[in-house]
C-alpha positions as CSV (number, residue, x, y, z in Angstrom):
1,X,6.5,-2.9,-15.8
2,X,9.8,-2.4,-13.8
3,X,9.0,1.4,-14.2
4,X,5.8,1.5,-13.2
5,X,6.7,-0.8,-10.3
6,X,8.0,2.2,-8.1
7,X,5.7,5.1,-9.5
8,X,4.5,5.8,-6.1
9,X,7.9,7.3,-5.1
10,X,7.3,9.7,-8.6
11,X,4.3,10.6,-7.4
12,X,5.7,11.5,-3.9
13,X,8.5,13.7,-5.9
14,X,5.6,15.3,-7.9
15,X,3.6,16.1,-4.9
16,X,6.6,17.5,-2.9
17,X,7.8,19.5,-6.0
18,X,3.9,20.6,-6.8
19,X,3.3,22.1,-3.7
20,X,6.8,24.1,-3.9
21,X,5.4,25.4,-7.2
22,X,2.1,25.9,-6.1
23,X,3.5,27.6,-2.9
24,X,6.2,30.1,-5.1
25,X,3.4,30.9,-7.6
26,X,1.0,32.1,-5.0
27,X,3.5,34.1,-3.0
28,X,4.9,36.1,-6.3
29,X,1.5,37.0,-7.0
30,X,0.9,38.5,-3.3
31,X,4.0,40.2,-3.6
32,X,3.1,41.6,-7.0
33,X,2.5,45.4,-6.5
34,X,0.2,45.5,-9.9
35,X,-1.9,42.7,-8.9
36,X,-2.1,43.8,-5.3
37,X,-4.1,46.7,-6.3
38,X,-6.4,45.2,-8.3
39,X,-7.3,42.7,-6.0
40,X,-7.6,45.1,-2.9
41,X,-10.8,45.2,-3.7
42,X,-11.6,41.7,-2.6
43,X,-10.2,42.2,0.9
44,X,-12.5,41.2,3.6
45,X,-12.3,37.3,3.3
46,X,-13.0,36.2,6.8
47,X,-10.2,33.8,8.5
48,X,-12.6,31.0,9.4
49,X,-13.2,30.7,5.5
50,X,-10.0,28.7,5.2
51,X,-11.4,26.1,7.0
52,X,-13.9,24.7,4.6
53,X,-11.1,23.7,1.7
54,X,-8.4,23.0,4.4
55,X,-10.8,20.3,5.7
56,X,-12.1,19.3,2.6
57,X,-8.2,18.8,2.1
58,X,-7.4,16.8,4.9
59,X,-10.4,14.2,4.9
60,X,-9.4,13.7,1.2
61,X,-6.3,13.0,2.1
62,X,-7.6,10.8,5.2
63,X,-9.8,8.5,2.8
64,X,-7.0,8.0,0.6
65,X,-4.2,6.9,3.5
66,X,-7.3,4.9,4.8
67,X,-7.0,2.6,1.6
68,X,-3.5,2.8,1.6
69,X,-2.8,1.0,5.3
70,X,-6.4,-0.8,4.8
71,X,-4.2,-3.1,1.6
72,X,-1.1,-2.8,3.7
73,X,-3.1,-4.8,6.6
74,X,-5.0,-7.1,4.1
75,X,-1.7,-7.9,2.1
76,X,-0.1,-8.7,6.6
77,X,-3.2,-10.7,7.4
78,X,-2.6,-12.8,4.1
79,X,0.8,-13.3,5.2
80,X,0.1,-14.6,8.7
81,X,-2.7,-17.2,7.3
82,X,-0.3,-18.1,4.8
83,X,2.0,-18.7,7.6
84,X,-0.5,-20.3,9.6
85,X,-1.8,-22.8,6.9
86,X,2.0,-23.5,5.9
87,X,2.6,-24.6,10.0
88,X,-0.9,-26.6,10.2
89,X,0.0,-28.7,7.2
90,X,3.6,-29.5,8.1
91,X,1.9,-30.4,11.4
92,X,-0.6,-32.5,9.5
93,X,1.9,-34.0,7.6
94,X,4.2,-34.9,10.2
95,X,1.5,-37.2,12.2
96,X,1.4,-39.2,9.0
97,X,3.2,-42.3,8.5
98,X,6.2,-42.3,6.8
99,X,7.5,-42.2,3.7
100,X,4.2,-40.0,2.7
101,X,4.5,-37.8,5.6
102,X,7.5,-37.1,5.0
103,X,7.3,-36.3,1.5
104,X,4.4,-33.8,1.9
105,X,6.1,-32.4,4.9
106,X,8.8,-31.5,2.2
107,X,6.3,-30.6,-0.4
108,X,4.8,-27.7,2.1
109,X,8.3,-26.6,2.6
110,X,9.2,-26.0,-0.6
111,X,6.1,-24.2,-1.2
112,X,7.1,-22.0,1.6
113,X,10.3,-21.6,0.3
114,X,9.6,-20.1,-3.6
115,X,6.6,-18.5,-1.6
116,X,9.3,-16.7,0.9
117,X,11.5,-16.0,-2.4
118,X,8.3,-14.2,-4.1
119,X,8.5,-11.1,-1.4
120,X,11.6,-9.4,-3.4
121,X,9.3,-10.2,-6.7
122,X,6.1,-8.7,-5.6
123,X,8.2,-5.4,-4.3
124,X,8.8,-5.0,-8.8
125,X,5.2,-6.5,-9.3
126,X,6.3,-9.8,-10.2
127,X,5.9,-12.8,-9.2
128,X,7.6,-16.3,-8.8
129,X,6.4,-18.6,-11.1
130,X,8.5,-21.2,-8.9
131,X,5.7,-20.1,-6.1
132,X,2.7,-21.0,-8.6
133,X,4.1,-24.0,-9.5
134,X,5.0,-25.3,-5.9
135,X,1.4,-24.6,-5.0
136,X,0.2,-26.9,-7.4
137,X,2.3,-29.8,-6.7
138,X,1.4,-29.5,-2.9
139,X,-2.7,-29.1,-4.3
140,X,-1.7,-31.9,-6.8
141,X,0.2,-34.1,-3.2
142,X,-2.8,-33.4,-1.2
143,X,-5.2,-34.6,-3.3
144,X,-3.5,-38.1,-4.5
145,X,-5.5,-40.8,-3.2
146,X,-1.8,-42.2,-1.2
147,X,-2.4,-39.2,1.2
148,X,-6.2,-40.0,1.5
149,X,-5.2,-43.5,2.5
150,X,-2.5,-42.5,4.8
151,X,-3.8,-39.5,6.6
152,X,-7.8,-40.4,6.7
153,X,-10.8,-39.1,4.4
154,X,-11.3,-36.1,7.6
155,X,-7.5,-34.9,7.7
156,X,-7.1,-34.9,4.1
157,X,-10.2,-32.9,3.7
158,X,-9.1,-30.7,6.3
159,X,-5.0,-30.6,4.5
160,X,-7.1,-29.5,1.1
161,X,-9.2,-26.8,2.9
162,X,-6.0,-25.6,4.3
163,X,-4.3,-25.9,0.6
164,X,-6.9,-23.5,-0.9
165,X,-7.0,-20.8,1.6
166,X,-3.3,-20.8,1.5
167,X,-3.6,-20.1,-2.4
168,X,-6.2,-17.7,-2.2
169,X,-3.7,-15.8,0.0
170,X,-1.0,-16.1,-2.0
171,X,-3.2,-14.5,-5.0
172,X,-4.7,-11.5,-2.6
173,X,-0.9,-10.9,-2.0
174,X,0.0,-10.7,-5.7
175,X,-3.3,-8.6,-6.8
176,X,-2.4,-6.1,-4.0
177,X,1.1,-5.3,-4.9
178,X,0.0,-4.6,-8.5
179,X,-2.4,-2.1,-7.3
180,X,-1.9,1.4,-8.9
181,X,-2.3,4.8,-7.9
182,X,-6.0,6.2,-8.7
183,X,-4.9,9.5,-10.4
184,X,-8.3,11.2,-10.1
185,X,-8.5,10.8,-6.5
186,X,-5.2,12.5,-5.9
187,X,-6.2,15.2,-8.7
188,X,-9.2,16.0,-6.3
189,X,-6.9,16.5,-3.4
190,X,-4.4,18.2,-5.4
191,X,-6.8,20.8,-6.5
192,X,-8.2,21.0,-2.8
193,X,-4.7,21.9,-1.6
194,X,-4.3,24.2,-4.1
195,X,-8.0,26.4,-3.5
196,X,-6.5,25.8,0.2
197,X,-3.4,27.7,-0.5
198,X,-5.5,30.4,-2.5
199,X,-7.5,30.8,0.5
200,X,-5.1,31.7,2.8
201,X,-3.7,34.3,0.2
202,X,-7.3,36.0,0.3
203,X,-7.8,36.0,3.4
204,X,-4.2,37.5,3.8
205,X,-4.5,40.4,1.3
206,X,-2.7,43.3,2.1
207,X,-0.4,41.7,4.6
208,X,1.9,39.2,1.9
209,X,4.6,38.4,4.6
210,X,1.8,37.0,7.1
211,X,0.4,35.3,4.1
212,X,3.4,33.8,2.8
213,X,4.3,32.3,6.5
214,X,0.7,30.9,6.7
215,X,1.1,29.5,2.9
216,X,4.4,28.0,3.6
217,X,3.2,26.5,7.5
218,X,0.2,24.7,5.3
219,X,3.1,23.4,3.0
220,X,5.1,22.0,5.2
221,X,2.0,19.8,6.8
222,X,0.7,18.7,3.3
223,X,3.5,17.8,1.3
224,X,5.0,15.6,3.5
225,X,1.8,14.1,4.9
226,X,0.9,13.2,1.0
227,X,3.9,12.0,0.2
228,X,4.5,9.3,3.0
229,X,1.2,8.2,2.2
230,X,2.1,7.5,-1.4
231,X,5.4,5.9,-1.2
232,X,3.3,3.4,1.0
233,X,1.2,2.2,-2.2
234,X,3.2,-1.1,-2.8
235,X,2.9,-3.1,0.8
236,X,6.1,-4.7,-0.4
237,X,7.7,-2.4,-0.7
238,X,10.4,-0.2,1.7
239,X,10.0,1.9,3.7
240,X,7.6,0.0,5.5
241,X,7.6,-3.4,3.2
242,X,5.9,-6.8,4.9
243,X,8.4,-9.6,5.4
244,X,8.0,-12.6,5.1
245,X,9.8,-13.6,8.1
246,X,6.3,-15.5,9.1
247,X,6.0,-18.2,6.3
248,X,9.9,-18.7,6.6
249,X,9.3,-19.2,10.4
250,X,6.4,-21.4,9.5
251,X,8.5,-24.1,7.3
252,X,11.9,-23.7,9.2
């Protein structure tokens, strides 16, 4: 599991390295003075023919960053209602009277807490079983019938609405850093980049310096372009990793 936790930055090493293969491969060829010949014969490839697998390319590559940043926001927006349910309850809690105020007041803080602590955890997709556990004592709190008698059949109802959503975001956090890379999807745009490459060879027969510049400008877009898109698979994790500076805002 700890292996496959950071696979996305493998991948990213994979595409960087692929496309310097691909890129090395293709120029030899063109520079090959027995296969030049034989391919002379297929000279005539217009220009504008490059961009039908160069945009084939790119909105492959657009769909896949698309579902990339879409789980990075979905995995923020859990965050920030987790953060926002964690603040109503203490808020809830607080216009209790005490000793049972008080004591769920702490209860949603120490949920907030092991759920803060989980961040490092879901960047290795783990979790804190502290986290699961605190949620259930604060479900287990809410519900008691001395918190229905304290706080009121309509604010306990509303403290338990608040409870759930704030678990159902804590398990839409957890199922979206265990999301892996779909290989087929980056095999398509793999094999797009590489008929991409081949077209700029054909259409650059008989002139393998302009062809190898044009090979290598397309290289230098792609690669990188793929790769920060898939070191971004794990929302928690760097470079661009959610904090969760939010829910320890909300219960300090």
């Amino acid at each position: 599991m700890q292996l496959l936790a950071y696979e996305h930055y493998a991948y990213a090493a994979l595409a960087a390295l692929g496309t310097l293969v691909a890129v090395w491969l293709v120029d030899r060829l063109a520079h090959h003075a027995g296969l030049a010949a034989r391919v002379e014969r297929f000279r005539g490839v217009v220009p504008p023919f490059i961009n039908v697998n160069a945009m084939l390319f790119g909105l492959t590559l657009a769909f896949i960053a698309n579902d990339t940043w879409s789980a990075r926001d979905r995995a923020m927006d859990a965050t920030f209602r987790e953060a926002d349910a964690l603040r109503s309850l203490i808020v809830l809690a607080e216009g209790m009277a005490p000793p049972e105020g008080a004591a769920l007041a702490a209860e949603v803080r120490a949920y907030g807490g092991a759920a803060a602590e989980e961040f490092a955890a879901l960047a290795s997709r783990g979790v804190n079983p502290g986290a699961g556990e605190a949620a259930d004592r604060l479900l287990g709190r809410v519900a008691s019938a001395t918190v229905a008698e304290a706080a009121g059949p309509v604010v306990q109802a509303e403290m338990l609405r608040k409870v759930m959503a704030l678990r159902d975001d804590r398990d839409l956090r957890v199922s979206l850093s265990r999301t892996h890379l779909n290989p087929l999807k980056w095999l398509g745009m793999a094999s797009l980049g590489f008929l991409t490459i081949l077209s700029i060879w054909a259409v650059h027969l008989g002139t393998p310096k302009a062809g190898t510049l044009a090979i290598a400008l397309f290289a230098l877009a792609a690669a990188p372009s793929a790769a920060i898109v898939l070191v971004q698979g794990n929302p928690f994790q760097a470079p661009a990793a959610i904090s969760a500076a939010p829910i320890r805002d909300a219960v300090h």
